[in-house]
C-alpha positions in Angstrom: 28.2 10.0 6.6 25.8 12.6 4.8 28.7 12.9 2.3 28.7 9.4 1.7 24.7 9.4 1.4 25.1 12.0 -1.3 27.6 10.4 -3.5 25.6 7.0 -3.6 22.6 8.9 -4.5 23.7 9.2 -7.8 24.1 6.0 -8.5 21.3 3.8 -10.8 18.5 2.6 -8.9 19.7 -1.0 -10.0 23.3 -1.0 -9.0 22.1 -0.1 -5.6 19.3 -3.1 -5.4 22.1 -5.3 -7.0 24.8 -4.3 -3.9 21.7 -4.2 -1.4 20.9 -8.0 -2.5 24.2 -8.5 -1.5 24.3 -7.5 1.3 21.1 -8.8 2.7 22.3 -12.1 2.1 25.9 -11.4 3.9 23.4 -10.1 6.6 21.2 -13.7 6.6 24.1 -15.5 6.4 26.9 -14.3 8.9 24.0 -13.7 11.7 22.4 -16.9 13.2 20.2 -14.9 15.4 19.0 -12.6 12.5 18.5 -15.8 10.1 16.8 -17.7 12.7 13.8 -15.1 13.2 13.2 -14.5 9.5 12.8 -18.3 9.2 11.1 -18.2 12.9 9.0 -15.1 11.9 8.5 -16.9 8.0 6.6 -20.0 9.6 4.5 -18.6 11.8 2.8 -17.0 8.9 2.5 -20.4 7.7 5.1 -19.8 5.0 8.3 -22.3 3.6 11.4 -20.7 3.6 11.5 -21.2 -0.1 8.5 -19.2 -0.2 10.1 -15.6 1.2 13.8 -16.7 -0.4 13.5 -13.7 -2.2 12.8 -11.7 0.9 16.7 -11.5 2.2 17.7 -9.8 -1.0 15.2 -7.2 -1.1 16.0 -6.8 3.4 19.8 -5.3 1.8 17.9 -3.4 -1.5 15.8 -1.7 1.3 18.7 -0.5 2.9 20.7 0.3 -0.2 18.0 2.2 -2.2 17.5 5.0 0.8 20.7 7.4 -0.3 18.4 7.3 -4.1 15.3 7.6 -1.8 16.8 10.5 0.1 19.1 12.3 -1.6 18.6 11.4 -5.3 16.3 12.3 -8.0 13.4 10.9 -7.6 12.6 7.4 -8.9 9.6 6.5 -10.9 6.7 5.1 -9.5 3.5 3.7 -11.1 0.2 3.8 -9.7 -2.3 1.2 -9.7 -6.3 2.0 -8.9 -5.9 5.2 -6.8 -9.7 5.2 -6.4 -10.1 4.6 -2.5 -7.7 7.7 -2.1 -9.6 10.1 -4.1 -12.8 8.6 -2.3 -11.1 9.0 1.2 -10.1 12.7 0.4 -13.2 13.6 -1.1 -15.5 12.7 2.2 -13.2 15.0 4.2 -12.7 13.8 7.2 -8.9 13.0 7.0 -6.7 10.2 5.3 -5.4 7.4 7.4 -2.4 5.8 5.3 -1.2 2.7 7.0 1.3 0.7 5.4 3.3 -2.5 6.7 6.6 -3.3 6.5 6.6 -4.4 3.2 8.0 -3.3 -0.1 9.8 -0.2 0.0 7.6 2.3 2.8 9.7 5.3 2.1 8.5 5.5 -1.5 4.9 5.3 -0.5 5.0 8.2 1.3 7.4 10.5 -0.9 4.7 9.1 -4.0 1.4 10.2 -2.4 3.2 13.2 -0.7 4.2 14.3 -4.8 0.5 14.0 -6.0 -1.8 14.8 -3.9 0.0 17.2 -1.3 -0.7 20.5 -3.7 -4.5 19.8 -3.5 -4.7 18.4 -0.3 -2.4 19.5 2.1 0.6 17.6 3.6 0.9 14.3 4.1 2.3 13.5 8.2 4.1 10.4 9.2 4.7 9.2 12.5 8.6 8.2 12.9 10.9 7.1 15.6 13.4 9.5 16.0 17.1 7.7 15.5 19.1 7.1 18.6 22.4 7.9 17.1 22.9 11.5 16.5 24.7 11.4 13.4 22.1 8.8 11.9 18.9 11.5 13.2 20.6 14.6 11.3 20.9 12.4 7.7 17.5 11.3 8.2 16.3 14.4 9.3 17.9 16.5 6.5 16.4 13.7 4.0 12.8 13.7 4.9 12.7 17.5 4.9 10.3 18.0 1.4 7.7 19.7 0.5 4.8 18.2 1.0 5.9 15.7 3.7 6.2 16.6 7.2 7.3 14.0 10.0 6.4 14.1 13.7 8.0 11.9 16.1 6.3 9.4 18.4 5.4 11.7 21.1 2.6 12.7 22.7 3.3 16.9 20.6 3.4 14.2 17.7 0.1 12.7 17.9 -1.6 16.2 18.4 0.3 17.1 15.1 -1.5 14.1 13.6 -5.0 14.6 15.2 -5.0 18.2 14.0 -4.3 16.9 10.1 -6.6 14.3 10.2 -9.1 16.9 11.6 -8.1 19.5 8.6 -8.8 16.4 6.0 -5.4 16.2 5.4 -3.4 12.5 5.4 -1.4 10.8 7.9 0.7 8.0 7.4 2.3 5.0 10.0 3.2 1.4 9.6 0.9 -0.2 12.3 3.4 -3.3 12.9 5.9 -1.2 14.2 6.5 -2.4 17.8 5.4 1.0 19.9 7.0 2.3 23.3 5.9 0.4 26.7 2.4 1.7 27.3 1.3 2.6 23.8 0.0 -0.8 22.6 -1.7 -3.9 23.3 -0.5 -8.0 23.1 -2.8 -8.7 20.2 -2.7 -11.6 17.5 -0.3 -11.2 14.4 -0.3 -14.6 12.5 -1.4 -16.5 15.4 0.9 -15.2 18.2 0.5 -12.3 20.7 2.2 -9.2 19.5 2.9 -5.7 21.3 0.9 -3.8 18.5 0.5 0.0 18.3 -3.2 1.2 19.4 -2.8 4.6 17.9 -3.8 3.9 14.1 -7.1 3.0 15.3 -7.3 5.5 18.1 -7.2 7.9 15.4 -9.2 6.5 12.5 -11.8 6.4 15.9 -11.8 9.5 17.3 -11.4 11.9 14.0 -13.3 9.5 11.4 -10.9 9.2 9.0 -11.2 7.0 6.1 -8.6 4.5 6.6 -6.6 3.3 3.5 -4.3 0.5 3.0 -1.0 1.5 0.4 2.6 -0.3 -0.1 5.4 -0.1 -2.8 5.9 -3.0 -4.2 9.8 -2.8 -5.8 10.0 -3.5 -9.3 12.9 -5.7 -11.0 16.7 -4.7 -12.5 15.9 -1.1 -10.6 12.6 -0.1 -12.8 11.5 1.9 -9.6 8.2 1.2 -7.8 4.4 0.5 -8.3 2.0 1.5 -5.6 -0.6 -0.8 -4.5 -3.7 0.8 -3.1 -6.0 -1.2 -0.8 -9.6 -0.2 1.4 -10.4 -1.6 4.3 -12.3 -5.4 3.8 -14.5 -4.0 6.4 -15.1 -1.2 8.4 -13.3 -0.7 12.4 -15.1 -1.4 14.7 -16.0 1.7 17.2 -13.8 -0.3 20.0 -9.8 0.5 19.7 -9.1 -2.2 20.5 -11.1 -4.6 18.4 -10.5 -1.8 15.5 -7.0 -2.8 16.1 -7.0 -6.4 16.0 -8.8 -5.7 12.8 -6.0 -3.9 11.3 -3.7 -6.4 12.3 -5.6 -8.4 9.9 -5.7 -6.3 7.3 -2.1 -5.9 7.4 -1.6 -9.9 7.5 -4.3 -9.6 4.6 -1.3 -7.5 2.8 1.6 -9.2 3.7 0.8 -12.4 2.0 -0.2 -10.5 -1.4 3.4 -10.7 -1.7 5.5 -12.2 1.1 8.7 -12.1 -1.1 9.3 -8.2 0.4 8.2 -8.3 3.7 10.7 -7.7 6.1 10.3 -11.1 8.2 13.7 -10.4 9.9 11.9 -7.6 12.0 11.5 -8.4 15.9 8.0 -8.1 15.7 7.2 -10.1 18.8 10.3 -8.7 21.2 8.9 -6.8 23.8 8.5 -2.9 24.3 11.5 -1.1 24.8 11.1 1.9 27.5 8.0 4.0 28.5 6.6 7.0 25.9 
């Protein structure tokens, strides 16, 4: 399998989006239940499926662009106004990134990782190890690069993430990522109770970090990437779990910039799997 990684990491950026579009549609279309939460997930956002059409192709080009992402040279990415980064690194109390599923995530870390890791330190990110053995060693022989360490969602983990944050360096998670049993809270997500993560505002909390909002938005015929670069509309709130239910916000604030590469077929409301 890390073979087969390799070999399609040579290929153009845009012949990989073109088979991924593919096969996110083969995806929507030969699974009801799949189809059936997109749509499901879609409308309680309050959006028509015509609106997030565009979404099942770029489901497939998020899957397909990851040998590139991994294993290939390294795409090119444009920046928009970079401002609340520099800001967040300059007051020095850490760098929270938080980025939703939306977009292409594994660019956004590789692209801040690239330019401000030499100056700054390293950016961490929080990841859930894969349960398949041979799928853990391609992704952990992919996200080995300078300037990017990962730490899995474990309690060692979190104290790898404190102790960055508390150096001024950055951390980076996607908040509406469904945590383990015990690590989260039933909060609002577009108007219905979802198991959401409590340690993105634990941290900006307890350490101060400045929080900042990023996502890579995927550019047409395989041009690569432009980063979008967000602060918060207003500050947490000292509470985690208010602070939370603020970020949930912020990231619904996001997702409907441009709904057309969210990835609505996520089980975002399913319930926690196992105890952390």
């Amino acid at each position: 399998m890390l073979f087969l990684f390799k070999s399609l990491s040579h290929l153009p950026l845009g012949l990989l989006h073109g088979l991924g579009w593919v096969l996110g549609w083969l995806a929507f279309l030969l699974s009801p239940v799949y189809r059936r939460r997109f749509i499901d997930n879609a409308a309680q956002a309050g959006l028509g499926f015509g609106q997030v059409r565009a979404a099942v192709g770029h489901a497939g080009r998020m899957v397909a662009e990851l040998p590139r992402l991994w294993f290939g040279a390294a795409p090119q990415v444009q920046w928009g106004d970079a401002t609340p980064i520099e800001s967040a690194y300059a007051a020095g109390r850490g760098v929270l990134f938080l980025t939703p599923h939306l977009g292409c995530f594994e660019v956004t870390a590789q692209a801040q990782a690239a330019r401000y890791a030499a100056a700054h330190g390293p950016l961490t990110v929080l990841y859930r190890p894969a349960r398949k053995p041979w799928l853990a060693r391609v992704i952990d022989s992919a996200r080995a690069r300078p300037g990017l360490r990962t730490v899995p969602t474990t309690m060692g983990g979190v104290r790898q993430m404190v102790r960055a944050l508390q150096q001024g360096q950055a951390v980076g998670m996607l908040p509406d990522q469904v945590p383990p049993a015990g690590m989260g809270e039933w909060l609002s997500f577009f108007g219905r109770p979802a198991y959401t993560m409590t340690l993105a505002a634990r941290l900006a909390v307890q350490t101060g970090a400045t929080v900042v909002l990023v996502w890579g938005e995927r550019l047409p015929w395989g041009r690569g990437f432009r980063m979008h670069v967000r602060g918060l509309a207003e500050p947490l709130p000292p509470d985690p779990v208010l602070a939370t239910v603020r970020i949930n916000q912020e990231m619904e604030r996001i997702i409907l910039e441009c709904p057309q590469q969210y990835l609505w077929g996520y089980a975002r409301y399913k319930a926690a799997r196992g105890g952390a």
